[in-house]
N, C-alpha and C positions, 0 to 999 in steps of 0.2 A: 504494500500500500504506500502510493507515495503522498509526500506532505508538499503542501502549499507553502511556497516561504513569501512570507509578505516584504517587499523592498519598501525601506523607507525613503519620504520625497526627503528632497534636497533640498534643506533649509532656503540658501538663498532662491532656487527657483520658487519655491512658495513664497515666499517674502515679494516678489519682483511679479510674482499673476494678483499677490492679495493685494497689494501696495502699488505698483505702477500700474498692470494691466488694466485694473480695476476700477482706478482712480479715472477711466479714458471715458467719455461720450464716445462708441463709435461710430453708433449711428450718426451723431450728430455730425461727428468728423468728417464722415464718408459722402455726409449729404453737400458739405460745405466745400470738399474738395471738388466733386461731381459740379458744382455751383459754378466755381472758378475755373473749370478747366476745359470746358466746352466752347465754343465758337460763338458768336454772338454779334449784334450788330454796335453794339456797344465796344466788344474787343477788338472791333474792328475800326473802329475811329478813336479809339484809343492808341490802337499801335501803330496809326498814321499818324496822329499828332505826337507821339512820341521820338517816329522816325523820323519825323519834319527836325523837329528838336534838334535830337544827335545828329545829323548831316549839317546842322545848319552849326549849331556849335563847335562842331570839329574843322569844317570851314575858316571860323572865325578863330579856331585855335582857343576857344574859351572854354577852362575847364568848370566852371560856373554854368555853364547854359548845359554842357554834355551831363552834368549833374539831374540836369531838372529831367531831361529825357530819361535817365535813370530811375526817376521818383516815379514818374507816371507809367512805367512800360507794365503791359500785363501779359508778357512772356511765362512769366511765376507761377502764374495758374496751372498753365497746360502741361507744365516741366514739372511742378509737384505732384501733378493730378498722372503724370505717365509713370514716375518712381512708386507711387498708390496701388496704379493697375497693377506692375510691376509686382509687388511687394503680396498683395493678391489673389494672380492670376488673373485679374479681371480684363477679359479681351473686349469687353465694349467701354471699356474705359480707358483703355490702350489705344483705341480706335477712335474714341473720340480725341484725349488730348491731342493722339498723332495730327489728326485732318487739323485741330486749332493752329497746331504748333507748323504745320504745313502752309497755312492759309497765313498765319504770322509773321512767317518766314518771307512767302512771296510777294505778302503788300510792301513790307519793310524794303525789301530791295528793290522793288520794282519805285516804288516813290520815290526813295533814296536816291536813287537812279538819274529818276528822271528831273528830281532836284538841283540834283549835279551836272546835268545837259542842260538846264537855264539859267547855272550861275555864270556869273562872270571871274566868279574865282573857284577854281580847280588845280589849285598845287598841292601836294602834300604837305600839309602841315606837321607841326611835332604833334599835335593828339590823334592824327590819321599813324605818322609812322609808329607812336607805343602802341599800338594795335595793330602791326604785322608781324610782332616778334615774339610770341605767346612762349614760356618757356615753366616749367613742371612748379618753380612759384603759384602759376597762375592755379593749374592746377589742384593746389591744395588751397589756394582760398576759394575754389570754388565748391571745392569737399568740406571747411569749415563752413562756408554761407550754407548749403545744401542741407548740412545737421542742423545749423541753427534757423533754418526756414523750416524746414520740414517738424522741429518740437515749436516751431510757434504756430503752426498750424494747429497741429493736435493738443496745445493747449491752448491755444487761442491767445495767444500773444501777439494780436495783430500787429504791431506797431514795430515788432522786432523783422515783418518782414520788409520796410523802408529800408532798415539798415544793412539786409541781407541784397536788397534791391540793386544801392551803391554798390555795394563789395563784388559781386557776379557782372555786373554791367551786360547785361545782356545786348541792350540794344547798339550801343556803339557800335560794338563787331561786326552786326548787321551793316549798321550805315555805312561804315568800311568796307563790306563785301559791295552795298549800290555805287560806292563811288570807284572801285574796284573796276566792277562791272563796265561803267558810263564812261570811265576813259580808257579801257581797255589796257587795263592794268595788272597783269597777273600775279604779281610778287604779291602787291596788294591784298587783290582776289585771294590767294591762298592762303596767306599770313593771318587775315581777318576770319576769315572761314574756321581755320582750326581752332585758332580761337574760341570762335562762339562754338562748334561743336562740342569742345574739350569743356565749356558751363555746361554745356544743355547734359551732355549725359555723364558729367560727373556729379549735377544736381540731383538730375533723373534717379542716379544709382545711388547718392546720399540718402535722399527723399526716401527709396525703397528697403533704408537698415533702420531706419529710424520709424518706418509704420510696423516693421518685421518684430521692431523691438518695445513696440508699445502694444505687438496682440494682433495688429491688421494681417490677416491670413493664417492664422494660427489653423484654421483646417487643411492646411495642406500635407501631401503626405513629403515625409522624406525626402523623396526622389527630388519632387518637385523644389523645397530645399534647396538642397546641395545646386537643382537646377539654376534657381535664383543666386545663388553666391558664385556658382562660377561665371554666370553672366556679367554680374554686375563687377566681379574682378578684371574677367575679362577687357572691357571697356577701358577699366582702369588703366590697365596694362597697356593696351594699344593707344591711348593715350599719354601715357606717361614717358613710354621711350623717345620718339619724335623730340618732348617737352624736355624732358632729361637731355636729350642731346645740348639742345637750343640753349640749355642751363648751363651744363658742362662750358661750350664756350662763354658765355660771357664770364663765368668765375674765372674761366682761363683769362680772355682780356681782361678782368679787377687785376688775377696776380702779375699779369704781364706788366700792366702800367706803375705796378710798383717797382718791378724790377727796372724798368726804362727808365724811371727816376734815382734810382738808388746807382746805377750804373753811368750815366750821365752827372749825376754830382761827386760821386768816385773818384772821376778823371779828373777831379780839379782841388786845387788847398783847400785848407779850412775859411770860411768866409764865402766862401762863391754862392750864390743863389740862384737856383736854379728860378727863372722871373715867368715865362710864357711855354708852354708842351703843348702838342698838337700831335697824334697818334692816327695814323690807317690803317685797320688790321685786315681791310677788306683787299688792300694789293697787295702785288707778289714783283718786289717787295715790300714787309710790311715800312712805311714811310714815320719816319719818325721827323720833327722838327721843334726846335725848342731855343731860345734864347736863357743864356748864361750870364750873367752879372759878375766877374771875376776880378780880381788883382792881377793873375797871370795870365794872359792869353794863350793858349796851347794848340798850337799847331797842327797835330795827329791826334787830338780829340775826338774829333768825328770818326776816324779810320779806327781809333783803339775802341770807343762804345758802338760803331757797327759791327765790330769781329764780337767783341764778350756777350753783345745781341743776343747775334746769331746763333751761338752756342747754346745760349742759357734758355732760348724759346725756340730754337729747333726748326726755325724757319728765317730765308735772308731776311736780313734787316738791314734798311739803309739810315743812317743818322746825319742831318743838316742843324752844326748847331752853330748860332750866333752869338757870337761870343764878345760882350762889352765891358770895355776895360773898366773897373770902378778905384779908386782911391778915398782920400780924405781933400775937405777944401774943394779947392777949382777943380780938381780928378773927380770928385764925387759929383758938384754941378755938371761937368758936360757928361758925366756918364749918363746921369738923368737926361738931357735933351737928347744925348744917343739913342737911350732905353724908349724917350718918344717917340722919337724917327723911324723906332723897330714896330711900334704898335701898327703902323699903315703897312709892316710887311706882317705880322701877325693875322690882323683883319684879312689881308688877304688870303693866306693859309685857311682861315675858316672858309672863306666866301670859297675855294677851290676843295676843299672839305665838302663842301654844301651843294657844290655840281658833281662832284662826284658821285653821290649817294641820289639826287633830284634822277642824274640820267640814269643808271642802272634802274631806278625805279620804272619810270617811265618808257626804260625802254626792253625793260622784263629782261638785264642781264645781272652776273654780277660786279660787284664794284672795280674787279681787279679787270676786267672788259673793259674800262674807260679810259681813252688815253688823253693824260691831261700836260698841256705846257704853262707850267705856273709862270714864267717871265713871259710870254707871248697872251696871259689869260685868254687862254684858247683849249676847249674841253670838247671831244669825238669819242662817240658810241653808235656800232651799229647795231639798231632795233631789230629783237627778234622779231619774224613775222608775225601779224595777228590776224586771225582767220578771216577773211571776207572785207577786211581793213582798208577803206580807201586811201589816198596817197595824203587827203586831205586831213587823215588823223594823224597819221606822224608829225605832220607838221603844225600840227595845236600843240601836240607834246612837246615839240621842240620850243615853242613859241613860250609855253609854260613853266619850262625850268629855264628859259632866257628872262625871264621876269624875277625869277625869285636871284637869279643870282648876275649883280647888277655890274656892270666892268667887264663882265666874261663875254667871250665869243661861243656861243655853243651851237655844236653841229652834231646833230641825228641825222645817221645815214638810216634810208630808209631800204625795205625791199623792196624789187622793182613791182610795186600794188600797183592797180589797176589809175588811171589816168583819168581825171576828171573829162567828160564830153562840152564841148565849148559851144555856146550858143552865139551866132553873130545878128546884130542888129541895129542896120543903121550904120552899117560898113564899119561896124565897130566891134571886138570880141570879146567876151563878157573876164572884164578886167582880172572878177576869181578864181577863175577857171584857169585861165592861163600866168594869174601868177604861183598857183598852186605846183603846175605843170613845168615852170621856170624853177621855182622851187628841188622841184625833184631831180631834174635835168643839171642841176647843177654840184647835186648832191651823189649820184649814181655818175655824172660824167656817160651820159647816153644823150643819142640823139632821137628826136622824135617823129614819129609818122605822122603824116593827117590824111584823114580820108572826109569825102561827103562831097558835095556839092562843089562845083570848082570856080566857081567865085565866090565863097564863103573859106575852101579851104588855101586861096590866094591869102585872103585878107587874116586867118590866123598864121598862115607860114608867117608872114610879115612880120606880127606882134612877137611873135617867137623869137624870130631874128635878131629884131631891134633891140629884144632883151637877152641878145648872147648866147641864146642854145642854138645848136644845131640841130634843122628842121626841115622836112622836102614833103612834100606830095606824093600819096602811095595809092596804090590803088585800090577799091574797096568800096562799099558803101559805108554812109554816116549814120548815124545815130537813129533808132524808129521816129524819135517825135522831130527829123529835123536837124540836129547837132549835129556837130562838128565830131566825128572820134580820131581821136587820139591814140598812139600806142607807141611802147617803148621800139629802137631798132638794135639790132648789132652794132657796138661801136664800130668808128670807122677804123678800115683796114683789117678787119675779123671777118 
């Protein structure tokens, strides 16, 4: 005969069903997540005027105004309401948040978008670029927001999710993917993207340990368990390495820039101050430039801190330093007016800092692709292709980072895109079109075809001409509505 042995519970698991589980409304919880996390016409002019917000504030570079799109976005609903289903098993409540968080997704960018095609300013600002460089930091503030939204849900601590709202920034990202998108910007487009992915289901997957852990789905068997924790690690995982990577380097660039400093005032006596550093880790080689305050001037300075560089960071380093004699008395006055004279070469070091990072952006390569002549301030990159891209966008892009960076000569080579169709009227040829097409022509060093009508394609060979490209008559028909087409040829003698 066998005996029944009775196991006794497990204090703390008793304590944690009598005391936490217990203490939950879940109906109440469940109804109020279901509330928020659906589609609506309300969510839906909510996260336009949210989107309007963050595009328009990251524009203006104002971290005040991207703040306020932050307070208003109701991304939170659909993200907590999917870590819920999640947590669950509820597939119509996976179904619903998804379609929200879907339909969320696509207003925010598509306005964002189209925001960014009727401004008059479309540079990349500094709160556009902290939003293309997401790194496993972000990461874990979005797994601490995700715990502390998810228990002010279930307690009702409304007020704690404003501050969770901040921390996750959901919408930003997005309006970084619209303005991604509208100038055909893919570093951008990606950067911002993983970003917001890397909130949405590390929220998603927070949300679903913290309903698991207050009792939501406690009928589930086992399987489905262990199913839920390796999803939601899963995620983690495939999130975290990319971010991890992106993290690695920059602690690599913190220790680096300490070493460039520590090695650079080495090479000189006691007293010398090291005054102005300017750092490139994005070319090959990495550029270093820095003005030195000294008593002794040393001659093989530069040569002695680009060799111990290169060693010590395992990549060339080239070091340009400026070196100002300083004393006591009249030595110390003109070192200062020297030290002033050096600031307009400093400034400049940024401003060529500043096209270097504007063109690789804009022209989807990376930084060590830009070749830059700092005494000619004259800065070339050629654009990778972008799908379907008339000729007339590379040259907004290029137009765009000649604005922000003011003294420089900047030139985006383009791919040989398709060629604007020129309209004539009034024996005249439609001034955009062909300075577009001059543009490019001058850029590609190609000469160009015209076909259509031949006294229309007289009268643009002309314009062509008189603006220095080389231009003939080919033969073909013109444009369906009428224009003039245009197409690139074989340069000459090919």
């Amino acid at each position: 005969m066998s005996t029944l042995v009775h196991m006794p519970d497990n204090p703390l698991l008793t304590w944690w069903r009598s005391r936490v589980v217990a203490s939950v409304d879940h109906v109440d919880v469940v109804a109020k997540v279901r509330d928020e996390a659906g589609f609506s016409g309300r969510y839906a002019f909510m996260t336009i005027m949210s989107a309007g917000i963050a595009v328009l504030g990251l524009l203006l570079s104002s971290p005040a105004v991207v703040i306020g799109a932050m307070l208003i976005s109701p991304l939170m609903g659909p993200i907590i309401g999917l870590g819920f289903g999640l947590a669950t098993f509820d597939w119509d409540e996976i179904r619903t948040s998804g379609i929200a968080l879907a339909a969320g997704f696509a207003i925010a960018v598509a306005f964002t978008a189209l925001l960014v095609l009727l401004s008059p300013i479309q540079n990349v600002t500094s709160e556009i670029a902290a939003r293309t460089r997401p790194n496993l930091f972000d990461l874990a503030v979005a797994l601490f927001s995700a715990l502390a939204g998810a228990y002010a849900m279930v307690r009702g601590r409304a007020g704690t999710v404003v501050g969770v709202a901040i921390a996750t920034a959901l919408m930003p990202p997005l309006a970084v993917v619209g303005f991604g998108l509208a100038t055909w910007n893919w570093t951008v487009f990606a950067g911002s993207l993983l970003l917001f992915c890397t909130n949405l289901m590390t929220i998603a997957g927070g949300a679903a340990i913290v309903a698991r852990f207050y009792g939501f789905g406690s009928h589930l068997s086992p399987k489905q368990t262990v199913l839920q924790t390796v999803l939601v690690f899963s995620a983690l995982a495939a999130f975290a390495i990319p971010l991890g990577l992106a993290l690695s380097q920059i602690a690599w660039e913190a220790t680096a820039s300490r070493q460039i400093r520590e090695v650079i005032s080495s090479n000189f006596e006691g007293g010398a101050r090291l005054s102005q550093i300017d750092i490139e880790y994005q070319t090959d080689p990495i550029r270093v430039g820095a003005t030195v305050l000294t008593r002794d001037v040393r001659g093989d300075a530069d040569r002695r801190a680009s060799a111990t560089l290169t060693r010590l960071l395992g990549r060339p380093t080239q070091v340009d330093l400026e070196q100002i004699r300083v004393g006591t008395g009249a030595q110390a006055e003109a070192a200062q007016v020297a030290a002033a004279q050096s600031a307009r070469d400093t400034a400049a070091r940024r401003i060529a800092t500043r096209a270097v990072e504007q063109l690789a952006l804009v022209a989807g390569t990376k930084a060590d692709a830009v070749l830059i002549d700092r005494d000619a301030r004259r800065a070339v990159v050629t654009a990778t292709p972008l799908t379907g891209a008339p000729l007339s966008v590379y040259r907004t892009l290029e137009t765009r980072v000649s604005a922000s960076v003011e003294g420089w000569t900047v030139t985006l080579v383009p791919p040989a895109a398709a060629l604007p169709d020129v309209a004539v009227a009034e024996d005249k040829a439609d001034i955009v079109a062909i300075a577009t097409a001059v543009w490019g022509a001058q850029r590609l060093q190609l000469p160009i075809g015209v076909a259509g009508r031949d006294a229309d394609v007289e009268i643009t060979v002309a314009a062509l001409t008189a603006a220095g490209v080389k231009a003939r008559a080919v033969a073909g028909a013109g444009a369906p509505d009428g224009k003039i087409r245009l197409r690139w040829l074989a340069p000459d003698g090919a």
